[in-house]
C-alpha positions, 0 to 999 in steps of 0.5 A, a space after each residue: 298772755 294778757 291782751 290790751 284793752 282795744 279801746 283807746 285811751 280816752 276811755 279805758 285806762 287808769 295812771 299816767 299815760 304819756 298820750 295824754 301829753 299829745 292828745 291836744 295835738 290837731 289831727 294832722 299832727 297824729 296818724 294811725 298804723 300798725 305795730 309793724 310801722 311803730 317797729 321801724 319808727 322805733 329802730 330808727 329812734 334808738 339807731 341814733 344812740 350808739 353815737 351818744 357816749 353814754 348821755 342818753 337816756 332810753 325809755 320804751 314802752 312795750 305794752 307788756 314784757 312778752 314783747 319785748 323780744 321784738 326790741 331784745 337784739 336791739 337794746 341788748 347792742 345799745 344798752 351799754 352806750 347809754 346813760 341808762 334804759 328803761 323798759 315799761 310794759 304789763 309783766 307778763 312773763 319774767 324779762 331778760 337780764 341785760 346790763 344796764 336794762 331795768 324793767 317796771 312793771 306797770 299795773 294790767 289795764 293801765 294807761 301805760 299797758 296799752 301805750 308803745 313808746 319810744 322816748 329818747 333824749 341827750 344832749 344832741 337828739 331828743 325826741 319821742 315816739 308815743 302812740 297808743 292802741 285803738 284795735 286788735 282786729 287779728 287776734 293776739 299777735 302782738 304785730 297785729 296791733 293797731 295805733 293812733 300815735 305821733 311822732 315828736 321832736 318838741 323838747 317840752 314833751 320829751 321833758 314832761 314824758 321823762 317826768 311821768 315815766 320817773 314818777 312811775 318808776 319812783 326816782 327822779 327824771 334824768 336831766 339834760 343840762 345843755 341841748 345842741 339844736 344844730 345836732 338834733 336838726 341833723 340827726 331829724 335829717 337823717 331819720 328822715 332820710 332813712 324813712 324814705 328809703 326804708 323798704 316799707 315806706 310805701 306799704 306804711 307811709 313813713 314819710 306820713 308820720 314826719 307831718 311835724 317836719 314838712 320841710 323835710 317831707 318837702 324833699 322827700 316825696 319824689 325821689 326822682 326829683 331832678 337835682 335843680 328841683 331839688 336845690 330849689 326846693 330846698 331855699 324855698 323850705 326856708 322860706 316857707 317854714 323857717 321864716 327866712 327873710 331869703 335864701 342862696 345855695 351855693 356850689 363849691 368848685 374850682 375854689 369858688 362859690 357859684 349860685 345854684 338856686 335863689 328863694 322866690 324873693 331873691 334874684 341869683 348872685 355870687 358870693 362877695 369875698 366878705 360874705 358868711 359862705 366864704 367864712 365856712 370855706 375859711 373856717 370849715 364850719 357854720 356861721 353864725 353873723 349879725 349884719 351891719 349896714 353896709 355888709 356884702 349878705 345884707 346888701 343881698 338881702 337888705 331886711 336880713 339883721 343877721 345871717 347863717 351859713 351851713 357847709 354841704 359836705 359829700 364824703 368829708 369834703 365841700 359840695 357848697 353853703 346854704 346861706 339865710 338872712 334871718 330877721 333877729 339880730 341874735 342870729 343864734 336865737 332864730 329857727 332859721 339857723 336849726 332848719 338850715 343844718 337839717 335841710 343841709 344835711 339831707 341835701 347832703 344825705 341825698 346828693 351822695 345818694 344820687 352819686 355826687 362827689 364833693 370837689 377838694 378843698 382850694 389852697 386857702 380853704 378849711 378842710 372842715 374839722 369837727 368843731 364840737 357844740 355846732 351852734 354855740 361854737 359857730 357863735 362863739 367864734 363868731 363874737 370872739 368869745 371862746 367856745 363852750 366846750 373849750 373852755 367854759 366852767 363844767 356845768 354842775 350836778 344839778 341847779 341848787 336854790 341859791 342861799 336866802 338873800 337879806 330881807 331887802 330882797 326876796 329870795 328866788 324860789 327854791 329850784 326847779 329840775 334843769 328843763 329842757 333849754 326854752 327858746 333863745 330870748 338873746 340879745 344880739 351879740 356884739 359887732 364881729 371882727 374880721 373872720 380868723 384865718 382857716 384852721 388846721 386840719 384836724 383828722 376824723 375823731 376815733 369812733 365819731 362814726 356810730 356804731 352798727 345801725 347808727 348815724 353819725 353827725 356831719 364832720 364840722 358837728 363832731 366832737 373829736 380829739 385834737 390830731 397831730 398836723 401834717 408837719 408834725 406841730 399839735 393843731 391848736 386849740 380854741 383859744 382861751 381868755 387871756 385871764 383864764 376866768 373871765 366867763 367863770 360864773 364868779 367873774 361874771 358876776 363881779 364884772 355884772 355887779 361893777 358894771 350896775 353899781 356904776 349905773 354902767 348899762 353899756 358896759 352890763 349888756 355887753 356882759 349879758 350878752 357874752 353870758 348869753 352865748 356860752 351859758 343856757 338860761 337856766 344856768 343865767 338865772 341860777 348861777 348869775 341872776 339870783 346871786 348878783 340880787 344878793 350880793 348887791 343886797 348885802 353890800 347895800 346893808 354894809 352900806 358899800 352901795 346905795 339905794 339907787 344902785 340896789 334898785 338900779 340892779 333890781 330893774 336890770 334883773 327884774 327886766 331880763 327876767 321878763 324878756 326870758 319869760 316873754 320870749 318862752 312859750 307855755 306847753 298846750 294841754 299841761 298842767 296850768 299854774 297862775 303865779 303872782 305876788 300877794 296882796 301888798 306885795 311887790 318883790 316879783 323878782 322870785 315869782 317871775 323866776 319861779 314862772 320860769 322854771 314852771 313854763 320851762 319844765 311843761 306847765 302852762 304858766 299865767 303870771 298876774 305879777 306885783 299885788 294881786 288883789 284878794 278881791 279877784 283870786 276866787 273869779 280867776 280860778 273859777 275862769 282859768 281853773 289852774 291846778 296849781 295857784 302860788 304866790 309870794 310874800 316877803 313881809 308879815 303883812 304880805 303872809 297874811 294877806 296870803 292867809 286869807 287867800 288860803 282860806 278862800 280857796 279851801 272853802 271853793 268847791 272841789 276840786 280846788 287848785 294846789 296853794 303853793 306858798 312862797 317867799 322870804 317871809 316864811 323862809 326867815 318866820 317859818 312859823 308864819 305857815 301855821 297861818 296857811 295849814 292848806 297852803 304847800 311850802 315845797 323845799 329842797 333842790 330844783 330837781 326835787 321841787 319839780 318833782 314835788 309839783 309834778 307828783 302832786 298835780 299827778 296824784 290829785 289829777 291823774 
């Protein structure tokens, strides 16, 4: 049987390799344990798939397929519940047939052939398991191996590890085209719970390995920890790692909510009537508000602009609420709310662990439902927008480059694959009416608990089928708008265009913001954005609209992509690609899109902007030497200004970046790329273009 090498990656191993993604990582982020540690981190990985209705998608890697038996019982349950499963591994032995299972083989001393992986993602839990061999001081069994590795919830890795393994494989990397942060919360929850009371917690130091979740850690460490500990140290998480402005846990009994535990800048008081905690009693789920002056929770925390609440529920019933004042306005957009549900639903874990039983609902009181898309639901509610999963358009196959806009405007660039959603960059949304009266009861969905070995979400999480009411009437659904299109995307963007055209910038916020609660910015900029430039730009050359208006709309989509590239983050340790407009040109719109979707799908992206000039190009590689340089051009005289930079990097020593050229200009005068022979003109759908890019950084820089 073929054995790795013991080295570790750094110095042995050839092709891609997903522990290069986290090898940035300080090493207090990284541990080491043996193959028997990765065995259990790995069964509580794949445990949450069986509950995924057929949108996960499972990788693994298993060194070689030989040993694979040690992961065979487990796949061959929760193969067909998944969207698909990959295993990765030195062929070594011929593997197993299983429906749904296709096996790569990857070359013997490869990266890969010395890397364990676990690599998980859908809709609702994301996450991976990388860790790489270091040492095989037993021999040949393969239990006895040993590895650096880290445990990681960070989308940004799931999505660029998703893009290795498809190049590997040669078929593109399967998108996820919406993420529910409260449900990946809950799920990291009760990953953690299960670790800590895994047999081999101690031997292994399982708890060890969640150093990317000290809050939960937090919890975990005494498991004698007395109950008001315990509730104590749960608001005072939030306070430390989830930047709440304060924190209040509440206890459910007797039809009241009664404060068991206050975060340290917070004195202990009881819940006004008109508080989000009583909303979730109401209404049997979170709650997600914004504060205005004068509201009962921004008198308790006076700094909060916004707050979350989280039902506690023991065995379907109510324990108490988790209350947070929050500092952004948006209360969907802040950390807060992810990490209240988390410590939320370990509390719960816990509690019911120790014995506690949840009171029964008051007269008055939600019995707690499943209500769907936990975050976007809880926010839709809460702004009198309709739930997303109700009654939003479906999301299409894939985010296709928008036609070529008229010469006015340059065109975004052609796409980039659907990334995993980047951090909320919202608005807040508009002021909240009065909480709607407590919804009927609905039964447990049919299957909502996971199959064997699985967990489930909380009840107020779950998707579930509507259950006939206790008198025998159909429970009602979500409401639908009253003309039933207005968050189509071809409503939005004619009610955005009137709104712009008409210099109407009260009216194309509130837009903006209504958008923003139901759809991801990805969709935003594909489906609403890039459309509405050209639909202003050819009524402008039908002469339906001025100039002040074009430029109007110009400046509004032009500064909400600016916000959304503000707010993203770029990945440490990924690719680096600087993207401006050339020489001469300032059309920005396509190059900051472009930026975008680059930053979202796991590069570090430096934006230069309008006009960069030629003069500075070569000093700037020289400092930052990125892999990729693009640039835009929308003119003649912009393409050859571009020229000139291509020439200039051709002569720079190797290795020299990748020259990615974009525009109108060689959309409408495709023979204007004979000017740049160097220059990459990618083309095609999002997916493909990323895939394209990742491809070529890959082959020229392994």
């Amino acid at each position: 049987m073929t054995q790795p090498a013991a080295a570790t990656l750094a110095t042995r191993g050839a092709g891609p390799s997903l522990f290069k993604l986290v090898s940035h990582l300080p090493e207090n982020r990284r541990w080491r344990r043996p193959a028997d540690a990765l065995m259990v981190l790995s069964r509580q990985l794949t445990g949450i798939t069986p509950e995924q209705n057929h949108n996960t998608d499972l990788a693994i890697g298993t060194l070689r397929f030989s040993l694979f038996r040690m992961h065979q019982a487990r796949i061959t349950q929760i193969a067909s519940l998944c969207r698909s499963v990959t295993i990765y591994g030195e062929a070594d032995v011929e593997p197993p047939t299983i429906p749904n299972v296709q096996f790569v083989p990857v070359a013997r001393g490869a990266a890969l052939a010395q890397e364990w992986f676990v690599l998980v993602d859908s809709p609702i839990f994301w996450g991976a398991l990388i860790a790489n061999v270091v040492a095989e001081p037993g021999g040949a069994a393969g239990r006895r191996l040993t590895f650096d590795g880290v445990l990681t919830t960070d989308e940004r890795v799931v999505s660029r590890a998703g893009l290795l393994l498809s190049l590997t494989r040669g078929s593109p990397a399967p998108m996820v085209a919406s993420r529910d942060r409260a449900a990946q919360a809950s799920h990291w929850a009760q990953i953690a719970f299960e670790m800590a009371n895994h047999p081999e917690r101690d031997r292994h130091d399982l708890l060890g390995c969640l150093n990317e979740l000290p809050d939960l850690q937090m919890l975990l460490r005494d498991r004698e920890l007395p109950q008001d500990r315990l509730c104590g140290d749960v608001v005072e998480a939030l306070l430390l790692h989830y930047e709440a402005l304060g924190s209040m846990l509440y206890h459910y009994e007797g039809g009241q909510l009664h404060a068991v535990a206050a975060s340290s800048n917070m004195a202990m008081a009881p819940a006004a009537p008109q508080s989000a905690a009583f909303q979730v009693v109401q209404q049997g789920t979170m709650v997600l508000r914004q504060l205005a002056p004068g509201d009962a929770d921004q008198v308790l925390m006076p700094e909060a602009q916004s707050v979350v609440a989280v039902p506690v529920m023991l065995g379907g019933g109510l324990w108490g609420v988790l209350l947070a004042g929050q500092s952004d306005p948006d209360p969907a957009s802040s950390p807060t709310a992810d990490g209240a549900v988390g410590l939320a639903t370990l509390l719960a874990r816990i509690l019911e662990q120790r014995g506690v039983v949840a009171a029964k609902p008051a007269n008055g009181a939600a019995a707690f439902p499943s209500m769907g898309d936990a975050l976007a639901d809880a926010f839709g509610a809460a702004a009198g927008f309709p739930s997303p999963t109700a009654s939003a358009p479906p999301l299409p196959p894939g985010f296709a480059a928008p036609p070529a806009p008229p010469s006015a405007f340059p065109p975004p660039p052609p796409g980039f694959a659907a990334p995993p959603a980047p951090p909320s960059a919202f608005p807040p949304p508009p002021s909240f009416a009065a909480p709607p009266p407590p919804p009927p009861a609905l039964n447990p969905a049919p299957g909502a608990q996971a199959a064997a070995g699985g967990f489930s979400l909380p009840g107020w999480m779950r998707p579930a089928a509507v259950a006939p009411a206790a008198n025998g009437a159909t429970a009602a659904s979500p409401p639908a708008p009253s003309d039933g299109q207005t968050y189509s995307w071809p409503a939005l963007r004619a009610r955005m265009m009137s709104a712009l055209v008409n210099y109407d910038q009260q009216t194309a916020e509130q837009i903006w913001r209504e958008t923003c609660a139901l759809y991801t910015p990805e969709l935003i900029c594909t489906e609403l954005l890039a459309p509405l430039q050209i639909d202003v730009g050819d009524a402008w050359h039908r002469g339906e609209v001025s100039v002040a208006s074009e430029h109007f709309t110009s400046r509004f989509v032009q500064t909400k992509l600016l916000n959304l590239l503000n707010a993203s983050s770029s990945t440490t340790g990924g690719p680096m690609a600087v993207v401006g407009c050339t020489q001469g040109e300032l059309h920005e719109i396509g190059a900051i899109m472009l930026s975008l979707f680059l930053r979202w799908s796991g590069f570090q992206v430096v934006y230069l902007g309008q006009s960069v000039p030629n003069s500075t190009i070569e000093e700037m590689i020289e400092h930052l030497r990125p892999q990729i340089v693009a640039l835009s051009a929308s003119t003649i005289n912009a393409a050859n200004s571009m020229a000139e930079v291509g020439k200039m990097i051709e002569a720079m020593s190797e290795p020299h970046p990748i020259f990615l050229c974009g525009g109108i200009a060689f959309q409408q005068r495709p023979s204007l790329r004979t000017l740049i022979p160097t220059g990459t003109f990618p083309t095609g759908d999002l997916r493909s273009i990323v895939n394209q890019i990742t491809k070529l950084v890959h082959e020229r820089w392994g």
